[in-house]
C-alpha positions in Angstrom: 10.4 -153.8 25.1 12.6 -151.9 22.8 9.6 -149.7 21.8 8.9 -148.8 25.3 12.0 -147.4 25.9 12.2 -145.0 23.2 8.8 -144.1 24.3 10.5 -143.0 27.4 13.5 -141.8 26.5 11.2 -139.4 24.3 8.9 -138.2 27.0 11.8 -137.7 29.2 13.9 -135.3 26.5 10.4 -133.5 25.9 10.0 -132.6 29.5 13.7 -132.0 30.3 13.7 -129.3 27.0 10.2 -128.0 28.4 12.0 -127.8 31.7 15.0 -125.5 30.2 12.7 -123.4 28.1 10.8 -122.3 31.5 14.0 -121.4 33.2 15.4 -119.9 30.5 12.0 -117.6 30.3 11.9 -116.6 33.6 15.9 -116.3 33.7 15.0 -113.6 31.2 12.2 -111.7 32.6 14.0 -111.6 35.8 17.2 -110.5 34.1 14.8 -107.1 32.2 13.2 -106.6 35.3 16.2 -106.4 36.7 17.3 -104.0 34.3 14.0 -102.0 34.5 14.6 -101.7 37.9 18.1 -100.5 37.6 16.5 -97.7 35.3 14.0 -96.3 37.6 16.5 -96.2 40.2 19.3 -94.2 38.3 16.6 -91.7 36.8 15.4 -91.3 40.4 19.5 -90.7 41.8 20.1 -89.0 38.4 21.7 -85.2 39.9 20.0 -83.6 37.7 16.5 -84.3 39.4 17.5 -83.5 42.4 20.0 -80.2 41.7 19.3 -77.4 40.0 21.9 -77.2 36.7 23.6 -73.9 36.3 20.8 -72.7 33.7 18.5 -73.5 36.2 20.3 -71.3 39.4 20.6 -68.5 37.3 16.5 -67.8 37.0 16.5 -68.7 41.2 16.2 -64.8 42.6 19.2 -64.2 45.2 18.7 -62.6 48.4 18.8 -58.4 47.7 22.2 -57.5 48.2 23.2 -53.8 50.2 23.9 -51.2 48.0 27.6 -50.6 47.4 28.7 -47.9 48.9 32.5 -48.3 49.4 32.2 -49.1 53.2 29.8 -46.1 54.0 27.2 -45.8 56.7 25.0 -43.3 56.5 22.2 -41.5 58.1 20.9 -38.3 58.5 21.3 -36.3 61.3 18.6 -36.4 63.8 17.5 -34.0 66.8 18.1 -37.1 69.5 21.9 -37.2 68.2 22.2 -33.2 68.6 20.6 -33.5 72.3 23.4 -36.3 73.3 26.6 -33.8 72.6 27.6 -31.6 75.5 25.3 -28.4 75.2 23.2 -30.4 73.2 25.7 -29.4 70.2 24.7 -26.1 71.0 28.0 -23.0 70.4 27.4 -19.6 70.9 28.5 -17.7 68.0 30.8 -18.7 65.1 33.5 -21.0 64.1 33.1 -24.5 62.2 31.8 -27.7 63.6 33.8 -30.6 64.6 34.6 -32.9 62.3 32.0 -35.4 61.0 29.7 -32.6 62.0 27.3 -30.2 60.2 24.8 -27.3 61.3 21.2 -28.2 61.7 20.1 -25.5 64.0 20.9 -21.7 63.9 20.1 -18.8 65.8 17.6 -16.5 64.8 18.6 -12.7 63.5 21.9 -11.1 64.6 23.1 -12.8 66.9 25.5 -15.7 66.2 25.2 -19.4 67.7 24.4 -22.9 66.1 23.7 -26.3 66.8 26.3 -28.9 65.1 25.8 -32.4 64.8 26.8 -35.7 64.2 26.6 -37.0 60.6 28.5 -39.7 59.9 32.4 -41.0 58.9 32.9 -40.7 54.9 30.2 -38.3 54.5 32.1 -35.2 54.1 35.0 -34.6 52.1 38.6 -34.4 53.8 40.3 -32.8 51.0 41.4 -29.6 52.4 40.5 -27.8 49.5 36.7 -29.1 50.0 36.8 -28.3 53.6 35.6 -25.4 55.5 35.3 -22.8 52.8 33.7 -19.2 53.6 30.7 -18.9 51.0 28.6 -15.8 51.0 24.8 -16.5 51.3 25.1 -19.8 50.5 27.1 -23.2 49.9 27.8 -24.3 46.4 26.8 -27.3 44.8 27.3 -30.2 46.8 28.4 -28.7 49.7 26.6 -28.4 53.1 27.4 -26.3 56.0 29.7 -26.8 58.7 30.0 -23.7 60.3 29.6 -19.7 60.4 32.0 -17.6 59.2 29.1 -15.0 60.2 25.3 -15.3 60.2 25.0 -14.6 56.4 28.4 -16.4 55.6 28.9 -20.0 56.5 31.6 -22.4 56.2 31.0 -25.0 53.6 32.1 -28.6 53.1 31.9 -30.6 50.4 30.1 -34.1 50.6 31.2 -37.7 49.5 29.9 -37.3 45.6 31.1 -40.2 44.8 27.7 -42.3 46.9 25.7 -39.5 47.8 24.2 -36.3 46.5 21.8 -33.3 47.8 18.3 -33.0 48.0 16.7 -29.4 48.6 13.9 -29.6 51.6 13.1 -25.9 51.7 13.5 -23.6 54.5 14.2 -24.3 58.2 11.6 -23.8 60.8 11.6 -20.9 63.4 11.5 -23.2 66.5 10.8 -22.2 70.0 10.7 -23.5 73.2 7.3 -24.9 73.3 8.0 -26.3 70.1 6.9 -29.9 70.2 9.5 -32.7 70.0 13.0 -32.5 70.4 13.0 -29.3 68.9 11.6 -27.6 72.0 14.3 -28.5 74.0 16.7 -27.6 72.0 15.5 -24.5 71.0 15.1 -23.6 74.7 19.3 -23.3 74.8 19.3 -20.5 72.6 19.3 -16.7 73.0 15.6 -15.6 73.7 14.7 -19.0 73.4 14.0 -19.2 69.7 16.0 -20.8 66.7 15.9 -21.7 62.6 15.8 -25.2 62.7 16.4 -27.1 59.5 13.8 -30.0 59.2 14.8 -33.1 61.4 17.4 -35.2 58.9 18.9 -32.1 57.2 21.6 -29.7 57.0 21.5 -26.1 56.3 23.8 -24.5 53.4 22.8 -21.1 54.3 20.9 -18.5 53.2 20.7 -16.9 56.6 18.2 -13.5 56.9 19.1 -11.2 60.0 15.5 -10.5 60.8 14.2 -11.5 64.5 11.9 -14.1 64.2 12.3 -15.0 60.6 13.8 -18.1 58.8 15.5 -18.0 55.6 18.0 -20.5 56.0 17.9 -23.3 53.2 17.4 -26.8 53.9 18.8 -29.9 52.3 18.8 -33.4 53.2 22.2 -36.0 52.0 20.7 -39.3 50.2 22.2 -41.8 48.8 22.3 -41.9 44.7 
């Protein structure tokens, strides 16, 4: 009876430790897959998968930014602007423009009369010096015309160099009043009906020829550098 006994004490130890060694296994793979798990789901969270790092936003392209031009807003003066002013901008004979103004449009041969319009705040200069100065034929560098003086001796203004320079467009147009456009209309204001018209955009800077008919008046438009 003895025997029997340690016969079953044995079997029972062997099954018990068989027992523990099955738990302790799958306490163990549960544990690394727990870990595993873990893993996957911090690489997946991990910020940087998900946000770019700062090497990373420096190659992403920005939206183009507006050019810096201290505040300026510019554009070149346009027939439609010139019709909107009383007289359509249209003086008979000298004197300068108002300010923020320059000459597009000139009368034909002897006889004085221009066309000023608008051309923007912070295009021109308002140093005093810069401002209104008699030139004879023509304006200096980077200066435009912003009134007469007389036909063949306009005022001249200096414009903002700092954001903006000159660009030469030729010679002004001998506009009538069956020119088509705005032009015609425009034209149709003046003294026999005719005109020098610098091309829509521009600004004269003189250069004026007293011949009927005839256009000699130089042309330039005001860009941005």
């Amino acid at each position: 009876m003895k025997h029997n006994h340690k016969i079953s004490y044995s079997f029972i130890s062997s099954v018990i430790l068989s027992l523990l060694v099955i738990v302790s296994c799958s306490n163990t793979d549960f544990s690394s897959a727990g870990q595993i798990a873990k893993k996957a789901a911090a690489k997946k969270e991990a910020p940087g998968d998900q946000i770019p790092t700062l090497s990373e936003s420096e190659n992403i392209p920005s939206p183009d930014l507006e050019t810096d031009t201290g505040g300026l807003k510019f554009s070149g003066p346009d027939y439609s602007q010139c019709a909107k002013l009383p007289s359509a901008g249209y003086t008979k004979g000298g004197g300068q423009c108002d300010a923020n103004q320059v000459i597009v449009i000139i009368n034909d041969g002897k006889s004085a009369g221009k066309t000023c319009c608008p051309i923007g705040k912070n295009v021109l200069s308002t140093v005093p010096a810069e401002m209104n100065q008699v030139r004879q034929g023509t304006c200096l560098a980077d200066e435009v015309s912003t009134g007469i003086s007389t036909m063949t001796a306009p005022f001249c203004t200096k414009i903002n160099t700092q954001f903006l320079k000159l660009q030469s467009v030729g010679v002004a147009t001998y506009g009538v009043k069956s020119s088509a456009g705005a032009l015609g209309p425009l034209a149709k204001i003046y003294h026999n009906k005719d005109c020098c018209a610098c091309p829509e955009g521009s600004v004269t800077i003189g250069g004026h020829t007293l011949s009927d008919n005839r256009c000699a008046d130089q042309c330039v438009k005001i860009i941005q550098k």
